[in-house]
N, C-alpha and C positions, 0 to 999 in steps of 0.2 A: 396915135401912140397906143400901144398894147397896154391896157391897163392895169391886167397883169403882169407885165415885167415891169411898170412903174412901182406896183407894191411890193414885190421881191428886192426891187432893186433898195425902196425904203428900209425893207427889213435887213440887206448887209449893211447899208449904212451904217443902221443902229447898233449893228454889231462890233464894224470896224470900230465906231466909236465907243463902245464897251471894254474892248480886249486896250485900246490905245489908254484909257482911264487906266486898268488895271496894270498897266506895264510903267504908270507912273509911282512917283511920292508925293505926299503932299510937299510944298516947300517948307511950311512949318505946324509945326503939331505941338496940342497944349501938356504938359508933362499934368502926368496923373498924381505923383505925390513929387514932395521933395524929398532928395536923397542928402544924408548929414555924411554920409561917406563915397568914397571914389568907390565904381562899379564894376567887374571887368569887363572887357566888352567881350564878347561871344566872338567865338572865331568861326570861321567858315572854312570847309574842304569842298572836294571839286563833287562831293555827293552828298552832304548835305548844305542846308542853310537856317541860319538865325527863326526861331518861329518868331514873326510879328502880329500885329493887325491882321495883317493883310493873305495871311498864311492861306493860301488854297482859293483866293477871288481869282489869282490871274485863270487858274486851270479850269475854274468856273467858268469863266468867260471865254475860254479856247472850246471847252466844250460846251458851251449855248453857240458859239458858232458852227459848232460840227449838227446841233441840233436843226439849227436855222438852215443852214444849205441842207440836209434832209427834208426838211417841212419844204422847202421852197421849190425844191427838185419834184419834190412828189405831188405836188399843187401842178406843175407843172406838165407829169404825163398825165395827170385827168384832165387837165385840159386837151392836151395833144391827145390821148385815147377819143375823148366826144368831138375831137375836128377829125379824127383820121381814122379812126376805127383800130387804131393800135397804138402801141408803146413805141416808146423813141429807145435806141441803143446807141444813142449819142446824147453827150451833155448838149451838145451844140444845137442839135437842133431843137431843143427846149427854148432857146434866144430866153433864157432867164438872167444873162450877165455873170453866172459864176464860172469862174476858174475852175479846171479839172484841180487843182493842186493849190494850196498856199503852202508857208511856213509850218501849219498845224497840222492841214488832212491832206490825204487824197482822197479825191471825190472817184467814184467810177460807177459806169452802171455793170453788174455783174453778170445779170440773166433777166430777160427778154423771153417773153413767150407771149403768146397769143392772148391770154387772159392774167400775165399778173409781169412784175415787171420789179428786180432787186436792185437795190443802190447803196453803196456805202462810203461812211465815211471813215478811212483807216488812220488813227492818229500818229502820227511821226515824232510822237515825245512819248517817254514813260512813265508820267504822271496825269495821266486825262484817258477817259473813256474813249473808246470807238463807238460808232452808229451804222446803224441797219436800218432799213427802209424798206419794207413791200409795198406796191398799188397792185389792187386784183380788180379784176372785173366780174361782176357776180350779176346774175340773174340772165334773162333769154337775153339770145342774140340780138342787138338792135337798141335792145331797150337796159342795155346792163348798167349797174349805177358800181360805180370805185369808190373804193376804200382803201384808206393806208393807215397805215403805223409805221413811225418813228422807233426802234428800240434803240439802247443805249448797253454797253456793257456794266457789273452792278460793280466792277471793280477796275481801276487804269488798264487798259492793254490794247497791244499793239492788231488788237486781231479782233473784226468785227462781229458779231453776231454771225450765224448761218441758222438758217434753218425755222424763218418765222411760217408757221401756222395760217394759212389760206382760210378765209371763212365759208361757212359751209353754204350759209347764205346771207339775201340781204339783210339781215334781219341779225346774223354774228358778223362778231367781230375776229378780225386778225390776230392773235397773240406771238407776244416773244417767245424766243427757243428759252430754255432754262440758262442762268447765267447771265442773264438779261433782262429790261423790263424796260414799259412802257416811258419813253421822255416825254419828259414834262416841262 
């Protein structure tokens, strides 16, 4: 077994099971005071909702999973770069286990070239960040060492990153295009 798609595949698990927590309720919860009168209850419309608790965990967790399929995809062409001498312009053949597409992202790789290689994740709701992802290959031929970065957009939208910043050498790093920054 490839023991890197065994730890990829641990890291959606943990994910799956992060975003499935957030898309719950507890069944019951301890009240913070007592109320000596009737409350009203908050209405909801088809664009907004109730602020709770829990206000902004689910979108946290759709986007640590747009992060994770990022990190795990790009773990993935440095791998595939140091077995084949290039980048993969297929999900599939990375054999990582993720779907091009869920419910949240589409996954795709964008642009392929000889020394770097872009991927993203585009979110399909309009409250969560999109992701971008470069792997470059720097230094002489033969002996070039990869680097990637993750960026994240700094505000929900449906439209990822372009435009991350190549390092000059081994020695720099990648940076995000403005609009964007480093995910963490």
């Amino acid at each position: 077994m490839n023991i890197n798609y065994f730890k990829t595949g641990l890291f959606a698990t943990a994910a799956i099971a992060l975003l499935s927590a957030c898309n719950t309720t507890p069944a019951t919860t301890a009240p913070t005071e007592t109320a000596t009168t009737p409350t009203a209850t908050p209405t909801t419309s088809a664009t907004t909702s109730p602020t709770t608790p829990f206000s902004g965990e689910r979108e946290k967790a759709i986007e640590s999973s747009g992060r994770l399929y990022l990190g795990s995809l790009s773990r993935a062409q440095q791998a595939f770069f140091i077995e084949k001498g290039k980048f993969s312009s297929t999900i599939d053949d990375l054999s990582v286990g993720i779907k091009a597409e869920d419910s949240n992202y589409l996954l795709q790789i964008t642009d392929t070239q000889p020394k770097s290689v872009t991927m993203t994740a585009t979110a399909k709701q309009d409250n969560v960040k999109s992701f971008a992802a470069s792997v470059f290959a720097v230094g002489n031929t033969g002996s070039e060492t990869t680097l990637f970065i993750v960026c994240g957009t700094d505000k929900p939208s449906k439209t990822p990153p372009t435009g991350i910043t190549a390092p000059k050498s081994e020695t720099d790093k990648p940076t995000c295009p403005t609009g964007s920054s480093p995910a963490k």
